[in-house]
C-alpha positions as CSV (number, residue, x, y, z in Angstrom):
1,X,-38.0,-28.5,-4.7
2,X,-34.6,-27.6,-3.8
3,X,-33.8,-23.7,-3.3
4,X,-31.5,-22.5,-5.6
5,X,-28.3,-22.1,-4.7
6,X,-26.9,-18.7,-4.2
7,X,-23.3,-18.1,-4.9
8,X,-21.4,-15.3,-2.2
9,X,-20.3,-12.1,-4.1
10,X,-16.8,-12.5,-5.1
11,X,-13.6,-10.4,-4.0
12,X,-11.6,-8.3,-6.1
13,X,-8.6,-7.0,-4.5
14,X,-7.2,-3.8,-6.3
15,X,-3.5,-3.3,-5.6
16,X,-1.5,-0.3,-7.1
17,X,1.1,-2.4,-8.9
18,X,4.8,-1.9,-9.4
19,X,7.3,-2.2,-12.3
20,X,9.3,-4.2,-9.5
21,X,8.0,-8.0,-10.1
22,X,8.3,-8.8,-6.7
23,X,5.2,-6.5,-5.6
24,X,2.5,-8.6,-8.0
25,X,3.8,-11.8,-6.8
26,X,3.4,-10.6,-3.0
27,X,0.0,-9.9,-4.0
28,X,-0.6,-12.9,-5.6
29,X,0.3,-14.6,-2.2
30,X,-1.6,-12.5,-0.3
31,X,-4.7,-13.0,-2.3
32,X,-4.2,-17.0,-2.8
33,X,-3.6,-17.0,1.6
34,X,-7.2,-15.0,1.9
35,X,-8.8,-17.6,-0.6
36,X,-7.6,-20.6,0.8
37,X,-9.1,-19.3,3.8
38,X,-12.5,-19.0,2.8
39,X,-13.0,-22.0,0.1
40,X,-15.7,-21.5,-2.0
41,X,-15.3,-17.6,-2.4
42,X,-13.7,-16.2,-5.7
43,X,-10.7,-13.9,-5.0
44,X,-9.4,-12.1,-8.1
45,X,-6.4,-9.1,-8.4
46,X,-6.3,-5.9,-10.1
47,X,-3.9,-3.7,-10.5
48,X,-3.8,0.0,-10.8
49,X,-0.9,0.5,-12.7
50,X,2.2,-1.4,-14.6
51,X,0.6,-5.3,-14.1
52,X,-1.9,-6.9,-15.2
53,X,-5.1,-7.4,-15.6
54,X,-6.5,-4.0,-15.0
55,X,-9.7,-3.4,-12.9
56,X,-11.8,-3.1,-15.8
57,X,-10.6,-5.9,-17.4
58,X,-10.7,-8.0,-13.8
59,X,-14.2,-7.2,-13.7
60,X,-15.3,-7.6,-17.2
61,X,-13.8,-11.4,-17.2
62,X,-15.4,-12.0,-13.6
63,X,-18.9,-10.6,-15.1
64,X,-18.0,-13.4,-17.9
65,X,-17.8,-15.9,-15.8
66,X,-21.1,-15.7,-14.2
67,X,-20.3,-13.2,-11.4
68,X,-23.3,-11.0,-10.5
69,X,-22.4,-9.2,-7.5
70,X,-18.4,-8.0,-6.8
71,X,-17.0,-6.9,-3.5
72,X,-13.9,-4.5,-4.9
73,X,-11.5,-4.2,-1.9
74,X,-8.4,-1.6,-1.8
75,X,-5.2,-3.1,-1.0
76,X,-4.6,0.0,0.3
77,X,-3.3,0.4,4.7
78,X,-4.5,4.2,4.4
79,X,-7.2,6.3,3.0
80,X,-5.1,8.6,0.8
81,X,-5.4,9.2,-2.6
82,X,-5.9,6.2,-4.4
83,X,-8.4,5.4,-2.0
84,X,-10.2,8.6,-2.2
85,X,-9.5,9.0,-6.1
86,X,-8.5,6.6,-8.5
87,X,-10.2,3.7,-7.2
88,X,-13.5,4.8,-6.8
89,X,-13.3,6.5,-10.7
90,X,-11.8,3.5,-12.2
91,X,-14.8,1.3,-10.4
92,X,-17.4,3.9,-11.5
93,X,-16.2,3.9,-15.2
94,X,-16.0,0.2,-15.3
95,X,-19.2,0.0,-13.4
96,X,-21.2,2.0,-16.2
97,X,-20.3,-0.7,-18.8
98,X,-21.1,-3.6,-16.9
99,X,-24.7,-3.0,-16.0
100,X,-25.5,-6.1,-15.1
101,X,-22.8,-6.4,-12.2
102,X,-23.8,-5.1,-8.8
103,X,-20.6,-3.4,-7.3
104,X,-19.6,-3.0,-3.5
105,X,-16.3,-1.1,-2.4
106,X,-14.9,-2.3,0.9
107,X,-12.7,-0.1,3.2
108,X,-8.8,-0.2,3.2
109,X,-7.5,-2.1,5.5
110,X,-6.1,0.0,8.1
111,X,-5.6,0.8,10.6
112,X,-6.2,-2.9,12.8
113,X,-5.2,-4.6,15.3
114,X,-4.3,-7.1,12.9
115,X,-2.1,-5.7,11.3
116,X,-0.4,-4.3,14.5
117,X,0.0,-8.1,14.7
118,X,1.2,-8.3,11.6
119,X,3.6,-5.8,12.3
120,X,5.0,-7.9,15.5
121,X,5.1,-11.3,14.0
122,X,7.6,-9.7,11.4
123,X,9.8,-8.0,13.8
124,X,10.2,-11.3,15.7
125,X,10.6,-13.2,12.4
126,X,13.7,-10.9,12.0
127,X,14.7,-11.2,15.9
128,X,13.3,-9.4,18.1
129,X,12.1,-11.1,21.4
130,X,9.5,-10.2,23.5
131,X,12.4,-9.6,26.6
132,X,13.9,-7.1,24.6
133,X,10.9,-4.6,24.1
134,X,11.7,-2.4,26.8
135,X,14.8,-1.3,25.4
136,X,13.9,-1.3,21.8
137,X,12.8,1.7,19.8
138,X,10.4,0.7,16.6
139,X,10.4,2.6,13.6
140,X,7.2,2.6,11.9
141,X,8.2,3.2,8.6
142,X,5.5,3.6,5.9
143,X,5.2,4.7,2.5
144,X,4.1,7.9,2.8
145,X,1.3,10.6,1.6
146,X,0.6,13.8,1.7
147,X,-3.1,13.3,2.6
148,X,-3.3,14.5,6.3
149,X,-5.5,12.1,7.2
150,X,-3.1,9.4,6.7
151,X,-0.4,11.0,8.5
152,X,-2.5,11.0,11.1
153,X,-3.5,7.8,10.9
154,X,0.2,6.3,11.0
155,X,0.8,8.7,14.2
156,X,-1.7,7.7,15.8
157,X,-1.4,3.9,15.4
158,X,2.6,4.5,16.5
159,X,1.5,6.1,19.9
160,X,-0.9,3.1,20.7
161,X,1.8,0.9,19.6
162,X,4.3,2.7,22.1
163,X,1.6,1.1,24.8
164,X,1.9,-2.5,24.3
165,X,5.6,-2.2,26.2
166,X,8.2,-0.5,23.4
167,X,11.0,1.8,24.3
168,X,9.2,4.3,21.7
169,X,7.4,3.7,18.1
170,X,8.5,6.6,15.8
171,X,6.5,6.9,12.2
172,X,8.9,7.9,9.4
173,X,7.6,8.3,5.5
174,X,9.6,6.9,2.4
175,X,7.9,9.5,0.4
176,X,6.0,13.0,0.5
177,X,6.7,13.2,4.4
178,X,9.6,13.7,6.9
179,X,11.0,12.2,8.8
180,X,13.0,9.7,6.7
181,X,13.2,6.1,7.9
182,X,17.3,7.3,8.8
183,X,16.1,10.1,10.6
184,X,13.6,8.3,13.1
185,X,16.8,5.8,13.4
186,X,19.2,7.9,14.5
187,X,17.0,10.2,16.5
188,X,16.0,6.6,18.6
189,X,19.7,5.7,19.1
190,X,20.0,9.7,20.3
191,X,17.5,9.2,22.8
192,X,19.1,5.5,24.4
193,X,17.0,3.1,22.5
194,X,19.7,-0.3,23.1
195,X,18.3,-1.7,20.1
196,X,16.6,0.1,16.8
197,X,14.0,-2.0,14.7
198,X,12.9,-0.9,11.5
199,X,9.3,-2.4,10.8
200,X,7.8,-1.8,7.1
201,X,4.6,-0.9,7.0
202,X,4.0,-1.9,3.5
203,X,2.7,-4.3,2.2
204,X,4.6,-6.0,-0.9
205,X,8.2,-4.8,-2.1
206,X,8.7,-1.8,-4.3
207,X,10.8,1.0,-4.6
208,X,9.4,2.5,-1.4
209,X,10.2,-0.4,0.4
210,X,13.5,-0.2,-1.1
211,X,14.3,3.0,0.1
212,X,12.9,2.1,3.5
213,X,15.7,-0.6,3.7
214,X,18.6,1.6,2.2
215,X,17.6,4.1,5.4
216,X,17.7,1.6,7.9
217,X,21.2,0.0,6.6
218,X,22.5,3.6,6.0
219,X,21.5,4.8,9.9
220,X,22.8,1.2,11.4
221,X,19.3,0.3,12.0
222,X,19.9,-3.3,14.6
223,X,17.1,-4.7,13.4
224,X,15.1,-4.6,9.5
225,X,11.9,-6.5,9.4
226,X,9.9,-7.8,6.3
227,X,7.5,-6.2,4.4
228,X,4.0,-7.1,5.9
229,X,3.5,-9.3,2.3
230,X,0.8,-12.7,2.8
231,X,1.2,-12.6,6.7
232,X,-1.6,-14.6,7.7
233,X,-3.3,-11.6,9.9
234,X,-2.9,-9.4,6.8
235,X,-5.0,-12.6,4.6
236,X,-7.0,-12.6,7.8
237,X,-8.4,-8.6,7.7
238,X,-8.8,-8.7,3.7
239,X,-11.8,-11.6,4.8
240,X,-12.9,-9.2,7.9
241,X,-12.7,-6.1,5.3
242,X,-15.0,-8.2,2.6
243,X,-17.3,-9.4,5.6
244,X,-18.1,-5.7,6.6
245,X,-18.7,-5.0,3.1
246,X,-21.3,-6.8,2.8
247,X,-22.9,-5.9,6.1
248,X,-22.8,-2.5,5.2
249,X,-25.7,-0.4,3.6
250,X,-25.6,0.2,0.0
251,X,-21.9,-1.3,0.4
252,X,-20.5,1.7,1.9
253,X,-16.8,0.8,3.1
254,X,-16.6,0.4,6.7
255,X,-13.1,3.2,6.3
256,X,-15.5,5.8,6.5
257,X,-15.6,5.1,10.3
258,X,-13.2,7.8,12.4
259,X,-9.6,6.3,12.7
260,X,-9.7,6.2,16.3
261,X,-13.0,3.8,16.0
262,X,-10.8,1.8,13.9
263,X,-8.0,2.0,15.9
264,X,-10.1,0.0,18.7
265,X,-11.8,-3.0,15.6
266,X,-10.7,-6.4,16.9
């Protein structure tokens, strides 16, 4: 006799949604790079808000169509509120009507090396050569939250990324923190950065993003590099992010390590 087959949980990455159309179809990239990257495994999207389908429905039709076990991955870079919050109480309400569907939450996905690389790739996309580090300042411009532990988190990963060779890396906030993205620009140029690079730290366009990008034209930014969007590292560490899932007990995401252990994650 043959063993039976057994199917690998699926994926279902929850992203926060946008009334901007250009977020969903980001994530829709992003999601169709991961899957193409592991053939055989079932990737889904949710959204939080304004898209479609919702998580509950997301995992109602995946329980439909046969799925038994679900690994429900944040699209999240930082463990702020909707990672603390509002996913884990929309999973536990949709969880209590789907009793036969076993349920695992994966970490967000920063912080990572790979998305450091991420980060790179996209400033040379927009110009930036390797020569020219010294006397380039980044700004690490990121949504913003007013969860300290997130702050800390995008501070943090700006002083490593000082490290690898950059004039400076300043974090600046779109949102609920200061400094502005046009702050961190002009206090770079203020200090003798030759060139200023604005890198998003986002990862699909939005209104956030937006203002981002209206900071860095307003503050003569040189340099304004993509949202991070279906980079292939980004595809990459939503795989790595589902992987530790399932190695983990009871399906515990692996965020719950200290940021300076994740910091250091290959």
């Amino acid at each position: 006799m043959r063993p039976a087959r057994t199917e690998a949980p699926a994926l279902l990455v929850i992203a926060h949604g946008s009334r901007d159309p250009r977020h969903a179809a980001t994530v829709r990239a992003l999601t169709a790079r991961a899957a193409s990257g592991r053939p055989g495994l079932r990737v889904e999207t949710a959204f939080l808000d304004f898209d479609a389908p919702s998580v509950p429905a997301a995992l109602e039709r995946m329980a439909d169509g046969g799925a038994r076990e679900v690994v429900a991955l944040p699209l999240l870079l930082t463990r702020a509120f909707h990672a603390k919050t509002d996913i884990p109480a929309v999973l536990a309400d949709a969880a209590a009507g789907l009793p036969g569907l076993r349920l695992r939450t994966a970490g967000v996905l920063g912080p990572s090396p790979l998305l450091v690389a991420a980060l790179e790739r996209r400033l040379r996309a927009a110009g930036v050569r390797r020569r020219d580090r010294a006397g380039t300042g980044v700004v690490l411009a990121s949504a913003g939250s007013s969860d300290p532990e997130a702050r800390a988190v995008i501070a943090a990963l700006a002083r490593e990324w000082r490290r690898t060779g950059w004039c400076d890396v300043r974090p600046a906030f779109a949102s609920a923190s200061l400094p502005r993205t046009e702050d961190a620009v002009r206090a770079l140029r203020a200090e003798g950065a030759r060139t200023v690079a604005v890198a998003p730290y986002v990862l699909a366009p939005g209104f956030l993003p937006d203002r981002i990008a209206r900071g860095a034209r307003e503050a003569g930014a040189d340099v304004l590099a993509d949202v991070l969007g279906p980079a292939p590292e980004v595809a990459e560490l939503l795989l790595r992010r589902y992987d530790e899932a399932l190695r983990s007990p009871a399906g515990r995401p692996a965020a719950a390590r200290s940021a300076a252990a994740r910091l250091a994650l290959a």
